[in-house]
C-alpha positions as CSV (number, residue, x, y, z in Angstrom):
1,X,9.7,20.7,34.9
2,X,12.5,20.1,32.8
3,X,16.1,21.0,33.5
4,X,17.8,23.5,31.8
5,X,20.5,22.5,29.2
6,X,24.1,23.1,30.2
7,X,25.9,25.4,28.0
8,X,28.0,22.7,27.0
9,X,25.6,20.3,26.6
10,X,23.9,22.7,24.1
11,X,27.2,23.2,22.8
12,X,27.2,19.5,21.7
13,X,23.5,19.7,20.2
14,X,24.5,22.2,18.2
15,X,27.4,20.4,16.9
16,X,26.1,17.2,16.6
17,X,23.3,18.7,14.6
18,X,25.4,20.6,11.8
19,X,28.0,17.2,11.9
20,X,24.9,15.5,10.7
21,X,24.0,17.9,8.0
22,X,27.5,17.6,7.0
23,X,27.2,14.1,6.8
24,X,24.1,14.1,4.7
25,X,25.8,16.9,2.1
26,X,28.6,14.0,1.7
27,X,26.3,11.7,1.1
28,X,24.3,13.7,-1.7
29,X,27.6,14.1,-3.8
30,X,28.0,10.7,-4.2
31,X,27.8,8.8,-6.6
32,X,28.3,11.1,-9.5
33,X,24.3,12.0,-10.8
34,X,24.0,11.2,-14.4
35,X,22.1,14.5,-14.7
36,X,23.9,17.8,-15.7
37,X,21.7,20.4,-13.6
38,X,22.5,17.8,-10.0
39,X,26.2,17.2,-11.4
40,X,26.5,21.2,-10.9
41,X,24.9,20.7,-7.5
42,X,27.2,18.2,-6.5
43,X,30.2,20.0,-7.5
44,X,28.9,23.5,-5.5
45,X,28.5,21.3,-2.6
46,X,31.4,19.6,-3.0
47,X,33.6,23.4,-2.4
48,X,30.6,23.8,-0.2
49,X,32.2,20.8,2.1
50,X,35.8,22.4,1.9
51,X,34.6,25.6,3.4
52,X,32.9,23.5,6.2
53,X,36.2,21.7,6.7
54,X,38.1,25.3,6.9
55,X,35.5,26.6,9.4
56,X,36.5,23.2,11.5
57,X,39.7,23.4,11.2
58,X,39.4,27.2,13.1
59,X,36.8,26.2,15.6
60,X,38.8,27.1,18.2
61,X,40.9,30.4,16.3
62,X,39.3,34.0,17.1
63,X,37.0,35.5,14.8
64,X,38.2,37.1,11.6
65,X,36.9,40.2,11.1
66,X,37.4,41.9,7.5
67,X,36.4,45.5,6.0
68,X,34.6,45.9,3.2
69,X,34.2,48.7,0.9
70,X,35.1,50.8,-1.3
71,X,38.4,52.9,-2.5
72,X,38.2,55.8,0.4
73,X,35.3,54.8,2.3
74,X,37.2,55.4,5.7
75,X,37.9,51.7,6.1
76,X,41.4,51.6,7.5
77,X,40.7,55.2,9.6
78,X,37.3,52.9,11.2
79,X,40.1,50.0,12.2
80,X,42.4,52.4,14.1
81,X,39.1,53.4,15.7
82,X,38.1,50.1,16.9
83,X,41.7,49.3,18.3
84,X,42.0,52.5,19.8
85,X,45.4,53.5,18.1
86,X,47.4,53.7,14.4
87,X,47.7,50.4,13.2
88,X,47.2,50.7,9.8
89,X,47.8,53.7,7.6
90,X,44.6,55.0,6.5
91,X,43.8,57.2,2.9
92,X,45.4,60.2,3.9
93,X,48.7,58.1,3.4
94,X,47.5,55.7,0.6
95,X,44.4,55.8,-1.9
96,X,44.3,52.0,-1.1
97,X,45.2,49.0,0.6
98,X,47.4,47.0,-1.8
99,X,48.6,44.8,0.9
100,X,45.9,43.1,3.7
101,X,47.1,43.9,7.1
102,X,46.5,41.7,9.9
103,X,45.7,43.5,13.6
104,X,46.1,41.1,16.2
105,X,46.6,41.0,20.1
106,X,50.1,39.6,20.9
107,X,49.1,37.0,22.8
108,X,47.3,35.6,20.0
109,X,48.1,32.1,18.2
110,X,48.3,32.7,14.4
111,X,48.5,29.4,14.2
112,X,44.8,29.0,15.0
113,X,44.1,30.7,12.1
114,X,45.1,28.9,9.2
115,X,45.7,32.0,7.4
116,X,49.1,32.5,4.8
117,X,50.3,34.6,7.3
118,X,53.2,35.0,4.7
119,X,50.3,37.4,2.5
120,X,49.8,39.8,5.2
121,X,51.2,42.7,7.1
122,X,51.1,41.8,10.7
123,X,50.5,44.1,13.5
124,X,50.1,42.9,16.7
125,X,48.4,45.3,19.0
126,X,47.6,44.9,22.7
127,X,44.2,46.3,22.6
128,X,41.1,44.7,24.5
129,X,39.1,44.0,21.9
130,X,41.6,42.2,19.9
131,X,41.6,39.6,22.6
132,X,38.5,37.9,21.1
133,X,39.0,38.3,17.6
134,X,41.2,40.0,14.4
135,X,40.6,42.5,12.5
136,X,41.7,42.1,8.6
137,X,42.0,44.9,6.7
138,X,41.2,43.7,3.3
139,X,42.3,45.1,-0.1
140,X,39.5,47.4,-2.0
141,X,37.4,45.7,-4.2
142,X,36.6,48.5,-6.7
143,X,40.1,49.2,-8.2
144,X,40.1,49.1,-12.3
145,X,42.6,46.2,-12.2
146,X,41.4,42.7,-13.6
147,X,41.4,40.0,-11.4
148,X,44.6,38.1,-12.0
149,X,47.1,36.9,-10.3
150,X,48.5,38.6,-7.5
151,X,45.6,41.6,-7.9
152,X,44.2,42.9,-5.2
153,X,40.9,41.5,-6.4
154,X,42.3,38.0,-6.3
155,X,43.7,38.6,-2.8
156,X,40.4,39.6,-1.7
157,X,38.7,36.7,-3.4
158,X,41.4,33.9,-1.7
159,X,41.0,36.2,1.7
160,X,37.1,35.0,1.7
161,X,37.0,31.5,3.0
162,X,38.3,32.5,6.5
163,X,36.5,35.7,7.5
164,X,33.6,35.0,9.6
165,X,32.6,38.9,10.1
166,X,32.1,41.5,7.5
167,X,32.7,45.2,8.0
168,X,30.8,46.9,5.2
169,X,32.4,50.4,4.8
170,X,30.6,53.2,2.8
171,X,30.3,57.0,2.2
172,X,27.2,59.1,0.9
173,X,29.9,59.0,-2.4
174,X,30.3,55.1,-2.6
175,X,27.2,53.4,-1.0
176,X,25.7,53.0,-4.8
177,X,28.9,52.0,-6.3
178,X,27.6,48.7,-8.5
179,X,31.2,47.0,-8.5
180,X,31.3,47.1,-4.7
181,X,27.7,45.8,-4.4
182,X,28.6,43.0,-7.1
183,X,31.7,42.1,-5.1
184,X,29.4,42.4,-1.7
185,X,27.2,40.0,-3.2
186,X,29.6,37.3,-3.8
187,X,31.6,37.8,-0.7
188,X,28.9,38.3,1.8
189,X,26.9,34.4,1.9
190,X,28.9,33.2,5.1
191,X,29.2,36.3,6.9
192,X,27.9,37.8,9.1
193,X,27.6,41.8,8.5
194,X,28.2,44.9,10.0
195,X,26.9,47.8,8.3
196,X,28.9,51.4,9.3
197,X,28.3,54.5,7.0
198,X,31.8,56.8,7.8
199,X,32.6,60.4,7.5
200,X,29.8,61.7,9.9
201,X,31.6,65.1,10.2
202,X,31.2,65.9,6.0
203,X,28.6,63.3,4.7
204,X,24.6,63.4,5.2
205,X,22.9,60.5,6.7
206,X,22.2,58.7,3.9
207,X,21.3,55.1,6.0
208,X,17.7,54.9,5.4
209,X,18.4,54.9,1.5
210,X,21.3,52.7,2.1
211,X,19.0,50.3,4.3
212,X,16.1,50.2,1.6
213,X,18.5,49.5,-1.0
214,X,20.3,46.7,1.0
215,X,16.9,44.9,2.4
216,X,16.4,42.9,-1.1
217,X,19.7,41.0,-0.5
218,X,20.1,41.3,2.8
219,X,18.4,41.5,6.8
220,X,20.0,44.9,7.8
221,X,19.4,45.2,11.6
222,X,21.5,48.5,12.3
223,X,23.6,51.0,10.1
224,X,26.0,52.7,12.5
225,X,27.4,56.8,11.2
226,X,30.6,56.9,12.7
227,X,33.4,59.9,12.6
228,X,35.8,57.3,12.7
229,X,38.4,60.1,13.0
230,X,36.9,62.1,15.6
231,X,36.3,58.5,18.0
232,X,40.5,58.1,17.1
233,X,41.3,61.3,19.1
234,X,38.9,60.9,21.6
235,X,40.6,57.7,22.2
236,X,44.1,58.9,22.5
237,X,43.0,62.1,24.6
238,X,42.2,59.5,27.2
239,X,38.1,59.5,27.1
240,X,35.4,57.3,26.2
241,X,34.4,57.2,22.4
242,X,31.0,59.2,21.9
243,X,27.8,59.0,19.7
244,X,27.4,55.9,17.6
245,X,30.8,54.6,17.7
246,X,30.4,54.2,20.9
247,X,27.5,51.7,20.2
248,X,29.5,50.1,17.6
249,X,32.2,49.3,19.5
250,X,29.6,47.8,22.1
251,X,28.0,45.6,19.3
252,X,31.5,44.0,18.9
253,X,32.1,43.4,22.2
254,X,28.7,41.6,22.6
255,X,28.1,39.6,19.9
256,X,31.7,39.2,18.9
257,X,32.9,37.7,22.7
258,X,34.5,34.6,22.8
259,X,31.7,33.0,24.0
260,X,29.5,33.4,20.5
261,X,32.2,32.1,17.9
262,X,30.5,28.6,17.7
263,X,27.4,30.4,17.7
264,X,28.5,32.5,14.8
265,X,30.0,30.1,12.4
266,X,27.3,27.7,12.8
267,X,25.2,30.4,11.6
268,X,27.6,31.1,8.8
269,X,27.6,27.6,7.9
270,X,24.0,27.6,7.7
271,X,23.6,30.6,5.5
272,X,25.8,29.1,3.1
273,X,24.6,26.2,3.1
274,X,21.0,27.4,2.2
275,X,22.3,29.7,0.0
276,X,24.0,26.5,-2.0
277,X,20.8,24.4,-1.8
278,X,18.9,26.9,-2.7
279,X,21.2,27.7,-5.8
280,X,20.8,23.7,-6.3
281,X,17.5,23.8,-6.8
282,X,18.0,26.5,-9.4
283,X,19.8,24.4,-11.4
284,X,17.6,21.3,-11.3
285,X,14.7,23.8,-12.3
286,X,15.8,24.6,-15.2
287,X,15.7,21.0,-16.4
288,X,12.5,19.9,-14.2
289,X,9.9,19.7,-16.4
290,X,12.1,18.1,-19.3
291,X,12.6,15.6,-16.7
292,X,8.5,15.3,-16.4
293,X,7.9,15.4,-19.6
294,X,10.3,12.4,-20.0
295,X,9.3,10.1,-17.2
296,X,5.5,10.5,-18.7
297,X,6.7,9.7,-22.3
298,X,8.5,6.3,-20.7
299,X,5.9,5.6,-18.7
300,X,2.8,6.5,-21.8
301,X,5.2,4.0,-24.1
302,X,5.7,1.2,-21.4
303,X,2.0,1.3,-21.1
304,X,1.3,1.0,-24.5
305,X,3.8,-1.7,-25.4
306,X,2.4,-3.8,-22.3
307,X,-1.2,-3.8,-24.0
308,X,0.2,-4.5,-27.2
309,X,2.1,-7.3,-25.6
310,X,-1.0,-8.0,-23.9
311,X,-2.8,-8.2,-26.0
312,X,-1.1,-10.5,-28.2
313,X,-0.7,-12.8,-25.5
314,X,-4.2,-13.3,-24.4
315,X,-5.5,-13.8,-28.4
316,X,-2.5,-16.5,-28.1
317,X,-3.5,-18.0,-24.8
318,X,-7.3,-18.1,-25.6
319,X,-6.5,-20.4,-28.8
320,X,-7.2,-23.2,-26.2
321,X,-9.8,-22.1,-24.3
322,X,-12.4,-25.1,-25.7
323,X,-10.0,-27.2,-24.0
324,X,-9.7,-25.2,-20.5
325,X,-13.6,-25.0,-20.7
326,X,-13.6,-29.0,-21.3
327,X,-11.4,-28.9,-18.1
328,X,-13.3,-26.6,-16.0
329,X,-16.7,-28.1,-16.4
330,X,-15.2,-31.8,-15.7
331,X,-13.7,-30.2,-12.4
332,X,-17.1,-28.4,-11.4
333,X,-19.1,-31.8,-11.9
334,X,-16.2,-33.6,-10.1
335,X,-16.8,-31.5,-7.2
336,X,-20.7,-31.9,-7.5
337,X,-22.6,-35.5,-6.5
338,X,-24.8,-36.8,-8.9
339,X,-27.6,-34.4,-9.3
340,X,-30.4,-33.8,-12.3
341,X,-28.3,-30.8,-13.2
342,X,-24.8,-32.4,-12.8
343,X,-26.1,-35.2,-14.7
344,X,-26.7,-32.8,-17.6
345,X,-23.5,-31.5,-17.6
346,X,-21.5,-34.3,-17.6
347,X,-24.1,-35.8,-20.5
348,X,-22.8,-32.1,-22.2
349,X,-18.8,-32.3,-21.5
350,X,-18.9,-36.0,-22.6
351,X,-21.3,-35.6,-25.1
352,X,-18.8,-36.6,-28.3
353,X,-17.7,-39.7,-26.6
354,X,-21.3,-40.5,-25.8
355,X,-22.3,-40.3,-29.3
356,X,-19.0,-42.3,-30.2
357,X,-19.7,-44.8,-28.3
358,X,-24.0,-45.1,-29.2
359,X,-22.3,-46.2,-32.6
360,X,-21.0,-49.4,-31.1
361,X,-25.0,-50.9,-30.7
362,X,-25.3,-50.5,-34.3
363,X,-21.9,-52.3,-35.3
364,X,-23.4,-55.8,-36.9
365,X,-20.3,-57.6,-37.5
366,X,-16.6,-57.6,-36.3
367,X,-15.0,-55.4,-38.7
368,X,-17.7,-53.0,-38.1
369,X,-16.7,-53.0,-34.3
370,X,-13.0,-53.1,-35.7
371,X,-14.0,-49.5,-37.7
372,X,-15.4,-48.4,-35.2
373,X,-12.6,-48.8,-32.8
374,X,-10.5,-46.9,-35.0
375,X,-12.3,-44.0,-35.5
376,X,-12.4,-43.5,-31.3
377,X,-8.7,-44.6,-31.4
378,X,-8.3,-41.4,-33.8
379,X,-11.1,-39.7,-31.5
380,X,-8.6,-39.9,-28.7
381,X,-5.5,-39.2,-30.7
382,X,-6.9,-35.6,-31.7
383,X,-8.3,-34.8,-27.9
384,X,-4.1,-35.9,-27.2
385,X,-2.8,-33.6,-29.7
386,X,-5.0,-30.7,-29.0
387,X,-3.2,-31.0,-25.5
388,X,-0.1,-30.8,-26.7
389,X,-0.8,-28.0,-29.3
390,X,-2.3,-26.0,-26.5
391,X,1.1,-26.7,-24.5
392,X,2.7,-25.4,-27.3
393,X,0.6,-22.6,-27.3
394,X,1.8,-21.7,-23.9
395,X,5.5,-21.8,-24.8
396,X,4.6,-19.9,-28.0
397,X,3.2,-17.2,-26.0
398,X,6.3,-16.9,-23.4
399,X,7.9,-16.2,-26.4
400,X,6.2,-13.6,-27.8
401,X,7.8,-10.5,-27.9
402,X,7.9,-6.4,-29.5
403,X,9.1,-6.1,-32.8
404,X,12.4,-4.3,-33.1
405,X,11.0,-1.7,-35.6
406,X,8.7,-0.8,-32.8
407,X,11.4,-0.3,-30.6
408,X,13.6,1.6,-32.3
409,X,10.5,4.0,-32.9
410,X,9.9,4.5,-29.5
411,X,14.0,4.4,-28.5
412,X,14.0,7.8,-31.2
413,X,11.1,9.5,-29.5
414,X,13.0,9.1,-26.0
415,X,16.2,10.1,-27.2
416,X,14.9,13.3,-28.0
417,X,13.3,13.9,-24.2
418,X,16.7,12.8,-23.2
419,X,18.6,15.5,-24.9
420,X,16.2,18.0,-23.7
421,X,16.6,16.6,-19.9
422,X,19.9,17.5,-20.0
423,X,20.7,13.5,-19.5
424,X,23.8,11.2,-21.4
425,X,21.7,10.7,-24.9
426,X,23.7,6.9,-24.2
427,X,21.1,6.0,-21.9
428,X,18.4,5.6,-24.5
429,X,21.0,4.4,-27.2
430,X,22.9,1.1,-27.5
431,X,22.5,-1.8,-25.9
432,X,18.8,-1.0,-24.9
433,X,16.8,-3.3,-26.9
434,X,19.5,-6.6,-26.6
435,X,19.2,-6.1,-22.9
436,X,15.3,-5.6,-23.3
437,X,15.9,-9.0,-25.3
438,X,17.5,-10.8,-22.9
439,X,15.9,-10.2,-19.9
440,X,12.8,-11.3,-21.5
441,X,14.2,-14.9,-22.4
442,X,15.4,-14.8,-18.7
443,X,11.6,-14.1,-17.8
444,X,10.6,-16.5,-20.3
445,X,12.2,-19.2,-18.1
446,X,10.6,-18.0,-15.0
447,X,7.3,-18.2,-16.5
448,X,7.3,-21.3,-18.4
449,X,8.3,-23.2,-14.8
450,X,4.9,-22.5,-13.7
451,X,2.8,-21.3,-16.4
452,X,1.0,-25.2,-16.9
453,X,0.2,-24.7,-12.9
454,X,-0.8,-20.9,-13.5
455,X,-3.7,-22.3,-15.5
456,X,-4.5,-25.1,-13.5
457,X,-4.7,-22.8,-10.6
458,X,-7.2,-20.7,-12.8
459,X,-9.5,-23.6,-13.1
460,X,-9.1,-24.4,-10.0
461,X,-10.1,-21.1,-8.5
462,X,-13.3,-20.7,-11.0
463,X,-14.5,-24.3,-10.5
464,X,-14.5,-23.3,-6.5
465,X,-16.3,-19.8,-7.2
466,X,-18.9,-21.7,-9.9
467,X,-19.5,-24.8,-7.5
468,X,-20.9,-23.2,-4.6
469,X,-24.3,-23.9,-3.0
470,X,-26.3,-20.7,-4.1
471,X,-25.8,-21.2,-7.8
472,X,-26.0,-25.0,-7.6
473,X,-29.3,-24.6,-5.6
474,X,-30.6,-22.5,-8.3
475,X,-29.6,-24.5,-11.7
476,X,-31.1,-27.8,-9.7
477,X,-34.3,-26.0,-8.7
478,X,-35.2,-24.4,-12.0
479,X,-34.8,-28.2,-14.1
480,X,-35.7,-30.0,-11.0
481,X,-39.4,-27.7,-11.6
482,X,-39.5,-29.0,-15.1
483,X,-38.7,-32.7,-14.7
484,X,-41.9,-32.0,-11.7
485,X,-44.2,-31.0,-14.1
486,X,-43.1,-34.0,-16.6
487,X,-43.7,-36.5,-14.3
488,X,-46.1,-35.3,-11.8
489,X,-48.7,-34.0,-14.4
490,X,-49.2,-37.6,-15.6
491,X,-49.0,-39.0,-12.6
492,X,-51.7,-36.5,-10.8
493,X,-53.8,-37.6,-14.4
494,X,-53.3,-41.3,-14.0
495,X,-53.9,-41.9,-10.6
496,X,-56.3,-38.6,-9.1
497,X,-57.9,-36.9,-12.1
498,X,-58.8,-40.1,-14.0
499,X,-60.5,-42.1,-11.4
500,X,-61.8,-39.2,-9.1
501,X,-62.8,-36.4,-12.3
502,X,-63.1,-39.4,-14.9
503,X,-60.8,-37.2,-16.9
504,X,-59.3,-38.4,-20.2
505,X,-55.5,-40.1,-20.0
506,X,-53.1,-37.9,-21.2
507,X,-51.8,-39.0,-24.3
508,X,-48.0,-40.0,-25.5
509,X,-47.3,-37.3,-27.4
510,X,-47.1,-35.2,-23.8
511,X,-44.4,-37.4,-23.1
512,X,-42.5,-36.4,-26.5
513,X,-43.5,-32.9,-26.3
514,X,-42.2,-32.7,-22.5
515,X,-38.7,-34.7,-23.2
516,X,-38.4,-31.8,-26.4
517,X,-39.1,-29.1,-23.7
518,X,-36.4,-31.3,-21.4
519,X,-33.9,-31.1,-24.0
520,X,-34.2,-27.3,-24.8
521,X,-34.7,-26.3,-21.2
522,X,-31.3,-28.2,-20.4
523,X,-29.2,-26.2,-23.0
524,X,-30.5,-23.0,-22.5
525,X,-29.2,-23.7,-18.6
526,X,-26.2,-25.7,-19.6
527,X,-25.8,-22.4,-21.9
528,X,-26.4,-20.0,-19.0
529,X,-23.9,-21.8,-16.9
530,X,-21.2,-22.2,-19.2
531,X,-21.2,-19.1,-20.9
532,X,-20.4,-17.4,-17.1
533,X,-17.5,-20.1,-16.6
534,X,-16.6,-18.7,-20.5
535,X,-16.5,-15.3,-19.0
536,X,-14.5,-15.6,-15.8
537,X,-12.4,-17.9,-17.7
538,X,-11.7,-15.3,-20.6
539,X,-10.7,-12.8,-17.6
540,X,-8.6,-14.7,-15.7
541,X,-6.7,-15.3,-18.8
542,X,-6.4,-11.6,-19.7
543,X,-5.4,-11.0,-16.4
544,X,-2.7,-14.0,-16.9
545,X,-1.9,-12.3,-20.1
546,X,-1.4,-8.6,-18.6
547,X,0.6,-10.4,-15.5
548,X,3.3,-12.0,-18.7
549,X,2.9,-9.0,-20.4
550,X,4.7,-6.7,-17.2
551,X,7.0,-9.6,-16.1
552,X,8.5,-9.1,-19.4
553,X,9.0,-5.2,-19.0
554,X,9.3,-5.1,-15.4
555,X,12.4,-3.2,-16.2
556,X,10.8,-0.6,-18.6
557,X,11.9,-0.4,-22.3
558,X,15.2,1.1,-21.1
559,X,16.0,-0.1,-18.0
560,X,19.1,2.1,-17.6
561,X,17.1,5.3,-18.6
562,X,14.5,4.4,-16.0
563,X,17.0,3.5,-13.4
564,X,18.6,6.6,-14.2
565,X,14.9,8.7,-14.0
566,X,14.6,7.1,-10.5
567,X,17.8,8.1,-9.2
568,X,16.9,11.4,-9.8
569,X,14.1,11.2,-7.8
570,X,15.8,10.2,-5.2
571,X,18.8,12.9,-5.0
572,X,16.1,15.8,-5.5
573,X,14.2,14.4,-2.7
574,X,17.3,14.4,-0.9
575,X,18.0,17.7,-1.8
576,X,14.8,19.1,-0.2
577,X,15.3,17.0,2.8
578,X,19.0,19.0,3.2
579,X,17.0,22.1,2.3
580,X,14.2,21.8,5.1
581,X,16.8,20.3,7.4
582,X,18.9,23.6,6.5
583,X,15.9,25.5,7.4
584,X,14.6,24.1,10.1
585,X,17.9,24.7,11.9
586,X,18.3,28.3,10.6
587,X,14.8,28.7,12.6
588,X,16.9,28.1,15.8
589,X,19.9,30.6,15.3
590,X,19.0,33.3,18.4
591,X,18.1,36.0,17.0
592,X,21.3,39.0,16.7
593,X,20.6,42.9,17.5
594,X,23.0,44.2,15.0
595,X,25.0,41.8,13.0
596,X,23.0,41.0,9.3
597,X,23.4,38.3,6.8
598,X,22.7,37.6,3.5
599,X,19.4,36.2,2.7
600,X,19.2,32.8,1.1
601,X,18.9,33.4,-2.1
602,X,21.6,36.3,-2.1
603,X,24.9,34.0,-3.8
604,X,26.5,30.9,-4.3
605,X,29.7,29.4,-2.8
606,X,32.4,32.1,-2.5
């Protein structure tokens, strides 16, 4: 069985897990992506990463606890409630708090906090629930002033950042105000929430409206209806707060103890950092399938261009396939022994100089001979040159390239897909085709080192694949049953059917009608045969062709674009990685009886 974890040990999981998350959001903002919709990603996880480094930086501070609401919801008169005493003047006094006051246990450190402490009132009550946490008693966020400078809104706004507890404060009057909810929504992604409906003395219950309203944004556990006033003097008569309040203050005690800070702002973290990734993937949306759309135009026109290329390449290469042919069938017979059928092809592959050289039995005199000398002299110069023109051939085709007009037709189409990607309109401009240019003179090189031994190697593979022992047993056997019949027919006449059947001798003209027969049954095989080598050999060179044809786009067209297309891939599978990672730890949070969050998709960065 295995041992239960330590609560430290835990502890250290749990840390070590969201320290890695935090190292993989660092590692998606840089470098700087080229694409606008991931640029806006980076930057909202870049203030993203300063909220994770305030919520470090306050690891070990109490819990800041903030009200929420609006203009006389009772949100001051529910603080004195939950301390026990006056600590902060509440509406009967002032219509609103124009000034956040600070309520905090005497013994605490402020220090801890990191908040301007200079911004607030500060009152330090010795109350035990203060002893775990602070209570902020934030500014309203439905007054008619504009957020500027100094405004209450912009104090609530900068106030944020450090609260890791929201006390959402509303009446029947205010619960539908759409300012507060708007504010709400921007404020509440990091927080957890505590939902309290005031005034339980004048107002109906008006939760269960409240609640339905609340569930599209938000997991709403509980709603407590307080008289925040009544729990006050019950409080400073000496008893024990009644009703609902009395449950409230429970929930803070519980699940706001010193013992379930980490607990909470690792949950915080997590909810905002969903909600970020999830506004992420928003952004890149938008642009997604202009992104498609692109990547499929580069890769339709870096298709087309390699079968143009291609194409070109094996008409250009195949301008000397007689002589590869010539080459093939000398290395065939070379790897055969002298057989009827090898015989008849070398009498084929050798069958100019042959005929060449019958013509030196009829020379009758020297200068004849000497004629006849120079015409195979010439013979052999032509065979020499044809090898050198088909050398040529091979550097000709290295150099073959796309024409520029082509180029800038297809760089126009792109740029177009680019703009509508959202992607630097640069990346398909300038520059493109000279670097296209000279990385296929770099390739060039590469393939003219070897592209002599590329077809060599060709011949050599098809002369091993057209030499083996089923096809040479079948080319042998069908003239071997021919040549048979030639000689055996007269021979079985002369020597049994003559003398035995006194049969007539067959007469000459069998032999001239059977060494016609020879002849054409000897080209229709050395036909046969050679036009398979013809075939293998035409596509082994189109596969050589195709092979050039990529080596000189392995970049793409635009190799910056492309680059550029697969970076993207990249950071949007990293940002579903963070996304499921994000996930998969929110799955682990313990589950909390009656503090609420946002949901995911609620708001951005606050």
């Amino acid at each position: 069985m295995t041992p239960t974890a330590s609560p430290e040990l835990t502890q250290l999981e749990l840390l070590a897990q969201v320290d890695d998350l935090v190292l993989r959001l660092e590692r998606f903002t840089e470098p700087n992506s080229v694409w606008d919709p991931l640029a806006r990603g980076q930057a909202l996880v870049r203030r993203l990463l300063a909220r994770v480094d305030t919520l470090r930086s306050r690891s070990q501070a109490p819990l800041v606890v903030a009200t929420f609401g609006g203009t006389g919801t009772g949100k001051s008169a529910l603080v004195n409630a939950l301390v026990g005493q006056e600590c902060t003047a509440s509406g009967r006094q002032r219509p609103t708090t124009t000034r956040p006051v600070l309520i905090v246990h005497p013994e605490t450190d402020l220090s801890l906090l990191g908040l301007p402490i200079e911004n607030f009132e500060i009152a330090k009550i010795a109350a035990p629930m203060l002893t775990d946490l602070v209570i902020l008693d934030c500014p309203d966020p439905d007054t008619n002033e504009a957020e500027t400078a100094g405004s209450n809104l912009a104090m609530l706004h900068g106030l944020l950042p450090w609260c890791d507890v929201l006390l959402y404060v509303s009446t029947q009057q205010k619960y539908r105000s759409a300012r507060v909810t708007g504010e709400l929504l921007q404020a509440a992604t990091g927080c957890r929430l505590v939902f309290v409906q005031t005034c339980a003395d004048l107002d109906s219950d008006i939760r269960d409206d409240w609640k339905k309203q609340l569930s599209e944004h938000y997991s709403v556990p509980e709603i407590f209806f307080v008289d925040s006033l009544r729990a006050l003097r019950e409080q400073q008569g000496g008893a024990e707060a009644s009703g609902e309040f009395r449950r409230l203050r429970g929930l803070f005690s519980a699940e706001l103890a010193a013992g379930r800070r980490a607990q909470i702002r690792r949950a915080n973290l997590l909810d905002l950092t969903s909600t970020t990734l999830e506004r992420c993937q928003e952004y890149c949306g938008t642009k997604l399938d202009a992104i498609g759309r692109l990547e499929e135009t580069l890769d339709l026109q870096e298709r087309k261009q390699i079968d143009v290329m291609s194409a070109r390449l094996k008409d250009e290469l195949l301008s000397s396939r007689q002589l590869w042919e010539r080459r093939l069938l000398q290395e065939i017979t070379t790897r055969w022994s002298l057989t009827p059928f090898s015989a008849v092809l070398r009498i084929y592959n050798s069958l100019g100089s042959l005929i060449a050289s019958a013509s030196f039995f009829r020379a009758r005199s020297s200068v004849q001979l000497a004629l006849i000398g120079a015409v195979q002299g010439v013979r052999w110069l032509n065979a020499r040159k044809e090898e050198l023109v088909s050398d040529n051939r091979l550097d000709r085709a290295a150099s073959l390239g796309l024409d520029d007009s082509v180029l800038r037709e297809t760089q126009i189409e792109v740029a177009g897909y680019v703009r509508d990607a959202g992607l630097d309109p640069a990346l398909a401009q300038g520059g493109s085709i000279e670097q296209l240019r000279s990385e296929a003179l770099r390739v060039e090189g590469q393939f003219l080192g070897d592209a002599a031994g590329k077809i060599d190697e060709i011949i050599a593979e098809l002369a091993v694949r057209h030499s083996g022992s089923l096809g040479r047993i079948v080319y042998e056997t069908l003239l071997c049953l021919l040549l048979a019949y030639i000689v055996g027919w007269p021979a079985y006449n002369f020597f049994v059917a003559h003398p035995i059947f006194d049969k007539d001798l067959i007469s000459s003209d069998f032999y001239i009608h059977g060494g016609v027969f020879l002849v054409i049954w000897s080209a229709i095989l050395v036909m046969v045969f050679t036009s398979r080598l013809r075939v293998g050999l035409v596509d082994r060179v189109g596969d050589l062709a195709q092979q050039m044809a990529q080596q000189r786009l392995a970049n793409g067209l635009f190799p910056k674009l492309e680059h550029a297309c697969q970076d993207l891939r990249i950071q949007r599978e990293q940002l579903a990685a963070l996304g499921a990672q994000t996930a998969a730890l929110r799955r682990e949070l313990p589950a909390s009886t009656g503090l609420g969050n946002a949901r995911a998709d609620t708001a951005g960065v606050g």
